[in-house]
C-alpha positions as CSV (number, residue, x, y, z in Angstrom):
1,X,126.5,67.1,149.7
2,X,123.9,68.9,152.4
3,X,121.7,67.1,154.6
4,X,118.5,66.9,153.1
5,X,116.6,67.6,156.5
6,X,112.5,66.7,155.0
7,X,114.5,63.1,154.3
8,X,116.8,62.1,157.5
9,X,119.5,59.9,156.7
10,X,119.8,60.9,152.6
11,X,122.2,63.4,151.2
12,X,122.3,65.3,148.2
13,X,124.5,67.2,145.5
14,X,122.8,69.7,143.6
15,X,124.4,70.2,140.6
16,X,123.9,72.2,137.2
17,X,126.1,70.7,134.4
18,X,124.1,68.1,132.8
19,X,127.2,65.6,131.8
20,X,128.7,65.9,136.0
21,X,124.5,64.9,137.1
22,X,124.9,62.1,134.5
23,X,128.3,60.8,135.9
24,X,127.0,61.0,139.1
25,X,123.7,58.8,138.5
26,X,125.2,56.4,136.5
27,X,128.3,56.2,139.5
28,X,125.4,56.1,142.4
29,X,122.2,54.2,141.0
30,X,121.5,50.9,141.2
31,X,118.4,51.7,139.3
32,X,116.1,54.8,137.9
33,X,112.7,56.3,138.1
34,X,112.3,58.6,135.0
35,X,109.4,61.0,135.1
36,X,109.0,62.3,131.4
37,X,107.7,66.2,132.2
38,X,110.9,67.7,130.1
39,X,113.7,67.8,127.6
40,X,116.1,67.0,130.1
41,X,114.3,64.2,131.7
42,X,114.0,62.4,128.0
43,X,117.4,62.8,127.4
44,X,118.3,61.4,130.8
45,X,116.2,58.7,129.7
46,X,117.7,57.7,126.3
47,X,121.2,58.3,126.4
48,X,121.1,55.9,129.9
49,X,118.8,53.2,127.4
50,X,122.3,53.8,125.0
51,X,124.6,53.3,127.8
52,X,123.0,50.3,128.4
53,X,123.2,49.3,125.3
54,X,126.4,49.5,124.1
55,X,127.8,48.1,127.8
56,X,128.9,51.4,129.1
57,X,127.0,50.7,132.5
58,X,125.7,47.9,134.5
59,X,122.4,46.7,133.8
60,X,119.8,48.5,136.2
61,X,116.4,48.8,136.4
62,X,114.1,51.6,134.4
63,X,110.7,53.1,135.0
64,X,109.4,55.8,133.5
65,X,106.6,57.0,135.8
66,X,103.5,58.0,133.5
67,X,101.0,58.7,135.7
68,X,98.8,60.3,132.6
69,X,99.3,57.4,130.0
70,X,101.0,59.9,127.8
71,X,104.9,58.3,127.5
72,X,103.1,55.0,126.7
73,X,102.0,56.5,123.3
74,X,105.4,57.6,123.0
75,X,106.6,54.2,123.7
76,X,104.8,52.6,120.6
77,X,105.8,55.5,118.6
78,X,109.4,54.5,119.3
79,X,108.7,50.9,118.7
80,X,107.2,51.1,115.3
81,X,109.6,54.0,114.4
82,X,113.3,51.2,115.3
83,X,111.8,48.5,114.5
84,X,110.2,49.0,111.2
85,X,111.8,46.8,109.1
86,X,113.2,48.8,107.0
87,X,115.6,50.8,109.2
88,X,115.8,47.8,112.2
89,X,117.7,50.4,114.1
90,X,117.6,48.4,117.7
91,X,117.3,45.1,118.5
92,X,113.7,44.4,120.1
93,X,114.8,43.4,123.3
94,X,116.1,46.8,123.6
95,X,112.9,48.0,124.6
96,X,112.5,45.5,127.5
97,X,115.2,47.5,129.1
98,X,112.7,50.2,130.4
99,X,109.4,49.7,132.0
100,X,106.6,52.3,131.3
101,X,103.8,52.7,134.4
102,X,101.0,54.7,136.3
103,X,101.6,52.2,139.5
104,X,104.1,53.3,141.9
105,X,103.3,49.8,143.4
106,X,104.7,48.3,140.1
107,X,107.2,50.8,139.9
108,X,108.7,50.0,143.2
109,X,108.3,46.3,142.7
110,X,110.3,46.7,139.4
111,X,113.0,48.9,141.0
112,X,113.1,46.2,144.0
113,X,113.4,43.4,141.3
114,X,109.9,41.4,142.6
């Protein structure tokens, strides 16, 4: 990686294959900050909640930063969409393994584990 001189001290890789970025968060992160602007930032999202999931990577914490309250209606969507009981497609405490907020206090506190 190249120093990233606005943040002394960090280093980055910039990459543009979506499944080498993936290996590398999952390999680096000891938690995530998900801001839902885009495809690619959704799908970041989900398949890391189905990694999780099925064991594939060590539990970690997840906030989706929504500063306009708009992911939180997608949230419920999600909820009455897998857990209709009909289809039951998730267990419910599946959806305690992301946090949805507008604080980046509570967001740091979450990613801190406080």
């Amino acid at each position: 990686g190249k120093a990233n001189p606005g943040a002394p001290g960090a280093d980055y890789i910039k990459v543009s294959d979506v499944l080498v970025l993936r290996e590398l968060m999952i390999s680096n992160s000891k938690g995530m900050v998900i801001v839902p602007d885009g495809a690619l930032s959704l799908s970041t999202l989900f398949t890391t909640l189905c990694d999780l999931q099925t064991g594939k990577i060590a539990k970690m914490p997840i906030v989706v930063f929504d500063p306009k309250g708009e992911f939180t209606k997608a949230k419920i969507a999600i909820e009455k969409t897998m857990l209709d009981p009909a289809r039951m497609y998730i267990d419910p405490k599946d959806l305690n393994l992301f946090h949805v907020t507008s604080d980046p206090k509570e967001a740091a506190r979450i990613l801190l584990g406080k």
